[in-house]
C-alpha positions in Angstrom: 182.3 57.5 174.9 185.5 57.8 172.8 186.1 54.1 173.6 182.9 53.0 172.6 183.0 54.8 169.6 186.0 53.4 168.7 184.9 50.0 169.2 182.0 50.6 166.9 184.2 51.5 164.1 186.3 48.0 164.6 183.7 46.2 164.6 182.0 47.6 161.5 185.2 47.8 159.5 185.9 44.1 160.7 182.3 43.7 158.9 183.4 45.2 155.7 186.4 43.5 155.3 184.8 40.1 153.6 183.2 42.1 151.0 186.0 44.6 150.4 188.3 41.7 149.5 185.6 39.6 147.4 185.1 42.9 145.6 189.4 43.4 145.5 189.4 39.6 144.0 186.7 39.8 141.6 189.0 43.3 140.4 191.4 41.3 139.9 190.1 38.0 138.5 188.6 40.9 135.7 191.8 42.0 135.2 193.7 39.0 134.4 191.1 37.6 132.0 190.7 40.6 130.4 195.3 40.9 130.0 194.9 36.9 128.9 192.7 38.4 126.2 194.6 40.6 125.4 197.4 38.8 124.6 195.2 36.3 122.6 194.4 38.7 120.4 197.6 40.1 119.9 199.1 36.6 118.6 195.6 36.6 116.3 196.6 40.2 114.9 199.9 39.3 114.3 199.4 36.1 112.4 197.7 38.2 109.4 199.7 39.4 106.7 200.0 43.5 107.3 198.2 45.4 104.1 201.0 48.3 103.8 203.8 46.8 105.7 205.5 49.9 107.7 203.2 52.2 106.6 200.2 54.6 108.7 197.3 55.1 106.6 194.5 57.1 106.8 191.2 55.9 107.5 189.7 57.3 104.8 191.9 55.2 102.8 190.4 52.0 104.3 186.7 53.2 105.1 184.4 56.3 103.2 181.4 57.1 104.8 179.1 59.3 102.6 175.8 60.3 103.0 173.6 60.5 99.2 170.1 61.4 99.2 170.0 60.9 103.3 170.8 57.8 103.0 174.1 56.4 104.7 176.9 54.6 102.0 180.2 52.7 102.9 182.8 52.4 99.9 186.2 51.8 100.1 189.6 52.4 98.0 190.3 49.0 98.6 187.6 47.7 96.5 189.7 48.8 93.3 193.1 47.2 95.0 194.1 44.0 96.8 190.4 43.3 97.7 189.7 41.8 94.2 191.7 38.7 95.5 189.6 38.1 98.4 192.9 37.8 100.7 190.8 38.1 104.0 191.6 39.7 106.9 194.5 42.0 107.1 195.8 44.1 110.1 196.7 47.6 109.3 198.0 50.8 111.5 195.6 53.2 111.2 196.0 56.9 111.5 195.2 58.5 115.4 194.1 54.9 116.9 196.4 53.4 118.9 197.8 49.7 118.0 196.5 47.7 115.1 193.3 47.6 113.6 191.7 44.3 111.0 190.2 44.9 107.7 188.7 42.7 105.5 186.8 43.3 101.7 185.7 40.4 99.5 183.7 40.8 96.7 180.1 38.6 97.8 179.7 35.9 96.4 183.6 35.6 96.3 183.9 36.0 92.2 185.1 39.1 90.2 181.9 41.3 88.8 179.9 40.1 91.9 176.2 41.9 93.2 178.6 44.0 95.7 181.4 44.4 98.1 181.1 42.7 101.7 183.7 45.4 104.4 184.6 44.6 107.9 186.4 46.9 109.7 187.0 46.3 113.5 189.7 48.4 116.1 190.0 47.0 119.7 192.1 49.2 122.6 192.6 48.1 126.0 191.3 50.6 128.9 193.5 52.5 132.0 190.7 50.8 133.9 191.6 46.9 132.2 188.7 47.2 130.5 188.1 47.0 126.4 186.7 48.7 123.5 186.0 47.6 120.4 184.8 49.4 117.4 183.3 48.0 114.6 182.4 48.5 110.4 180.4 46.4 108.7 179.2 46.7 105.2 177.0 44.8 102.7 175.1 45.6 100.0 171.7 47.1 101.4 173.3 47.2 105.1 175.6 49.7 106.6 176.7 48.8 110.9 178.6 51.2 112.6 179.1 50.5 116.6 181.5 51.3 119.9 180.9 48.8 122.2 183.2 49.5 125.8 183.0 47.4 128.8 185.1 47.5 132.2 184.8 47.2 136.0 183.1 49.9 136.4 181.0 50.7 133.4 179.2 49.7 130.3 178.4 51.7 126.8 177.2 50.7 123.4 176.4 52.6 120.5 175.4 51.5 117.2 173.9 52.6 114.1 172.2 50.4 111.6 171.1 51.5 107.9 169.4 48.9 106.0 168.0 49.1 102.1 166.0 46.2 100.6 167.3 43.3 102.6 164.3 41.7 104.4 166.1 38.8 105.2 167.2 40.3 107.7 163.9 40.3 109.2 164.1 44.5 110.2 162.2 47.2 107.7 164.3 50.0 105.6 165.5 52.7 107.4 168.0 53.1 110.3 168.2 52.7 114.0 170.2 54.0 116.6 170.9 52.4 119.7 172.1 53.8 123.0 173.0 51.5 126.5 175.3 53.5 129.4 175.5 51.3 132.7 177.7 51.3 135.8 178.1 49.5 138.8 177.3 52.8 141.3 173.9 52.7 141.6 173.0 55.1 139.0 170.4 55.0 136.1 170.8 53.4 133.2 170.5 55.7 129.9 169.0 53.5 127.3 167.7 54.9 123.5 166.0 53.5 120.9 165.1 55.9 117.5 164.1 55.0 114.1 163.8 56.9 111.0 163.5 56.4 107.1 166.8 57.3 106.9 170.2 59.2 108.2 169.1 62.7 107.3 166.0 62.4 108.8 167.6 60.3 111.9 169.6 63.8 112.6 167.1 66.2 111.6 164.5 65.0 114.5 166.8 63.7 117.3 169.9 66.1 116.4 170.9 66.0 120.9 171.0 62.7 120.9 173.2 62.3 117.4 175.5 64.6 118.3 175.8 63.7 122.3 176.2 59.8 121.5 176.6 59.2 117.8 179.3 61.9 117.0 181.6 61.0 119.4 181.4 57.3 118.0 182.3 59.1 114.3 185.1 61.0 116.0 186.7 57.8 117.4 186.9 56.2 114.0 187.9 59.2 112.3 185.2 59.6 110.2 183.1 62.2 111.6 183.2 64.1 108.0 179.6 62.0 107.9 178.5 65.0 109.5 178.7 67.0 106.5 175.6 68.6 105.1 174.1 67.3 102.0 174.2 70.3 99.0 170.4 70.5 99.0 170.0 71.7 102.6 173.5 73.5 102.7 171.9 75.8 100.3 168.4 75.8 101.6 169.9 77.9 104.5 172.9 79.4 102.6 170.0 80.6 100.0 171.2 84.1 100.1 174.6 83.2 98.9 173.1 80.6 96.4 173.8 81.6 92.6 170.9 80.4 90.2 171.0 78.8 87.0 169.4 81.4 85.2 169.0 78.9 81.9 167.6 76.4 84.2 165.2 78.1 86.0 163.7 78.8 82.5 163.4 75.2 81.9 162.1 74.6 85.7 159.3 76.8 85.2 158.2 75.3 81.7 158.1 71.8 83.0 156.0 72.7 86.2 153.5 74.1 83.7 153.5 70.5 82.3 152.8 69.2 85.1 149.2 70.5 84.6 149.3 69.0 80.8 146.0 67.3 79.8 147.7 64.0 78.9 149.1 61.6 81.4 152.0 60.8 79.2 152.9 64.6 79.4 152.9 65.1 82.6 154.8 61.9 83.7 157.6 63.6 80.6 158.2 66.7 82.4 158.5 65.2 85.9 161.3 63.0 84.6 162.9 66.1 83.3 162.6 67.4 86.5 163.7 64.6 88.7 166.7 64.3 86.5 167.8 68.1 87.2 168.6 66.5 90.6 169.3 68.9 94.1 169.5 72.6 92.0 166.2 71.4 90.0 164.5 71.2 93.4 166.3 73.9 95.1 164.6 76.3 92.0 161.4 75.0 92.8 162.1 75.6 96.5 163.2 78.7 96.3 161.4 80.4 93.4 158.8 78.8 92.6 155.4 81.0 92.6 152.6 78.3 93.5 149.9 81.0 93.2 147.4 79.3 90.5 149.1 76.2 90.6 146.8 73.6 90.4 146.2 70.4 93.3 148.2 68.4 90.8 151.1 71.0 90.3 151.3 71.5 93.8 151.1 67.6 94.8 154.2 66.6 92.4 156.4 69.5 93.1 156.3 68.6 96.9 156.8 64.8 96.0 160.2 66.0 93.8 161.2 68.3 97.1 160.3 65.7 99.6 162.8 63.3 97.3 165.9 65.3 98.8 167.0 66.1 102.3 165.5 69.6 103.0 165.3 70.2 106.4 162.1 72.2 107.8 161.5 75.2 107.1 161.2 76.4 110.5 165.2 75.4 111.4 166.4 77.0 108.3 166.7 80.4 109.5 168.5 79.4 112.9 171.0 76.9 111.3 172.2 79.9 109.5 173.6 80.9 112.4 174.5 78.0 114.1 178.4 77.5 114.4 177.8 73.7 114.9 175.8 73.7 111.6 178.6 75.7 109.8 181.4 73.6 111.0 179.8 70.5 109.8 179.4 72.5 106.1 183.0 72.8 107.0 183.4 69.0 105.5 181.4 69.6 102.4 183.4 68.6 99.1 181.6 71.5 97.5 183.8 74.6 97.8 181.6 76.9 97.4 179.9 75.7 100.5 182.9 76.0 102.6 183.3 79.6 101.9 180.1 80.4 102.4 180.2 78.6 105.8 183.7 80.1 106.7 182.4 83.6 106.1 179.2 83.1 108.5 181.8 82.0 111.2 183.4 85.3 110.9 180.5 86.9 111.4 179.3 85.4 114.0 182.8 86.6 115.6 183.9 83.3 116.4 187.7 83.1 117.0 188.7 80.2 114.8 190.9 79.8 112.0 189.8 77.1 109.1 191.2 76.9 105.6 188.2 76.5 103.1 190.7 75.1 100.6 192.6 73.0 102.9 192.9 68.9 102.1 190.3 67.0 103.6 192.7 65.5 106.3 194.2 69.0 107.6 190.7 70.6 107.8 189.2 67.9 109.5 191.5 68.6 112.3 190.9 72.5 112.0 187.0 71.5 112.2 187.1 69.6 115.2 190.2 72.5 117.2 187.3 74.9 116.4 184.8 73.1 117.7 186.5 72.9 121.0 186.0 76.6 120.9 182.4 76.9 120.1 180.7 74.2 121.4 182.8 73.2 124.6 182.2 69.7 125.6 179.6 69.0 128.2 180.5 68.7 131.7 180.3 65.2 133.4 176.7 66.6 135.1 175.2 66.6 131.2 176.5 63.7 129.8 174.1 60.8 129.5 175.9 58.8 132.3 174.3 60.9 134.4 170.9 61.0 133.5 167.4 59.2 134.2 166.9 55.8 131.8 164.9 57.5 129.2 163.2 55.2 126.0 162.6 57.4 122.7 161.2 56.4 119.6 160.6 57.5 116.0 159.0 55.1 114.2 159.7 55.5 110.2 157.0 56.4 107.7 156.1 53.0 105.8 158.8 52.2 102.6 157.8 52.9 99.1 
């Protein structure tokens, strides 16, 4: 019985063999076209002039992400430097990314005082597995592309995020659209997403798992997860017992509303310009203190619009995120002071053993941010993380522009 057993076990092995060594070859065929590559690019990178010659910069000195009004923006110092020769691509060492990374800013339409500023930023590192991963930056006026695209033996990912404004050209609507793909080559499910939304606010206001889980870790790669910050309005829509009013313009706030009700057109359209231009505290005041008790339809109707026109988050998160340590380490970010200490406080309270300086540079806090986010919000383990989960379509489809 041993014998035969044995035999068995030949004879199937002998059966595997073939496939085992097509599989070993095709390993290795990937291998060397993906070290051919390689070095193809190399000799590319190399043959562009370097931007600061012996010099590490920062990314924020190449790339600014900001997010205004919900809406995502890409700027760069380099639009006030070399850039306003249009010298092309340029390969640059960038802070915490491993060999050299190309950047590129020209002014479109190629002539000084131009519509805009065309950016292309793009990083490619080379796998333990001889696989590749590329991220990219791509900026135009009206569109912002951000993607991490990594393919290997064993496994595929992409991630992108697209923000468009007024380009129809490019035959896609306003807003912005986030797109998930995670393959492998072991039999498992693929974990595809799909989600729209009017814009970046409300893109991580109504999908906020599937921002953080695959659109975060994209930021973090790049060095620009600071995106995450939250916006002043809805930092002190939650923070609104730490929020110090404008006495004088509250005043005003509560004159123009009764405007709003005036009997001529002309009036009323006067005091919500006067309004819209008091900007995020003008519509924190009228989200915070504002009596509608015997306002009228009208009243009611443009006060909401002026609220609407700034990324409040709903009313029925405000209260949690208060004491949420993932919303007050993204405050953590904020270039408003004030909103850092009030953050930092709330992390104390909540008894959370981390250590940031509220008044450290950007760079140095960002670090502290991300340390103390090890410690309150451990990583997933490999049985949560979308490679392991069913192939799942979402979408949100954005309320009509205009």
């Amino acid at each position: 019985m041993n014998l035969r057993r044995l035999s068995i076990a030949i004879l199937l092995a002998l059966a595997l063999t073939p496939a085992a060594a097509r599989a070993a070859d095709e390993n290795e065929a990937y291998r060397k076209m993906m070290a051919d590559q390689r070095k193809m690019m190399e000799k590319i990178v190399m043959a562009r002039p370097e931007l600061r010659p012996g010099q590490t910069v920062r990314m924020d000195e190449l790339v600014r992400l900001t997010v205004a009004d919900g809406k995502l923006t890409a700027t760069s110092p380099l639009f006030e430097g070399a850039a306003k020769k249009n010298v092309g691509q340029m390969r640059v060492k960038v802070e915490g990314l491993d060999g050299w990374a190309m950047v590129m800013v020209q002014q479109v339409g190629g002539r000084p005082g131009g519509t805009g500023w065309y950016l292309s930023f793009s990083h490619t590192s080379y796998l333990e597995d001889g696989g590749q991963q590329n991220l990219n930056i791509n900026a135009q006026p009206g569109m912002v592309s951000i993607s991490r695209n990594s393919n290997s033996i064993r496994r595929n990912s992409n991630v992108s995020i697209q923000e468009v404004r007024n380009r129809p050209e490019f035959g896609i609507g306003d807003g912005v659209t986030l797109n998930v793909f995670e393959g492998d080559n072991r039999g498992r499910n693929p974990v595809s997403i799909n989600l729209t939304a009017k814009d970046f606010a409300e893109l991580r206001r109504k999908n906020a798992r599937e921002v953080d889980q695959h659109l975060r870790p994209l930021l973090k790669d790049l060095r620009l997860e600071g995106l995450f910050t939250i916006e002043h309005a809805a930092a002190w829509q939650v923070f609104a017992a730490e929020w110090k009013r404008d006495d004088v313009m509250e005043r005003q706030v509560k004159q123009l509303v009764t405007a709003l009700d005036a009997e001529q057109y002309a009036d009323r359209e006067k005091a919500m310009s006067s309004l819209r231009a008091m900007g995020p505290d003008g519509a924190l005041l009228l989200y915070h203190t504002l009596d509608r008790t015997g306002l009228s339809l009208e009243q009611v109707g443009r006060v909401d619009a002026l609220i609407a026109a700034h990324p409040f988050l709903p009313r029925d998160q405000v209260a949690k995120l208060g004491a949420d340590p993932e919303f007050l380490l993204d405050c953590m970010y904020s270039d408003e002071a004030a909103v850092r200490h009030v953050a930092a406080a709330r992390l104390k309270r909540l008894g959370k053993d981390v250590e940031i300086d509220a008044d450290a540079p950007r760079p140095a806090r960002a670090a502290q941010i991300e340390a103390a986010r090890r410690i309150v919000a451990p990583t997933p383990t490999t049985k949560q993380t979308a490679t392991t989960k069913p192939a799942e379509k979402t979408s949100v489809t954005p309320p009509r522009a205009g």
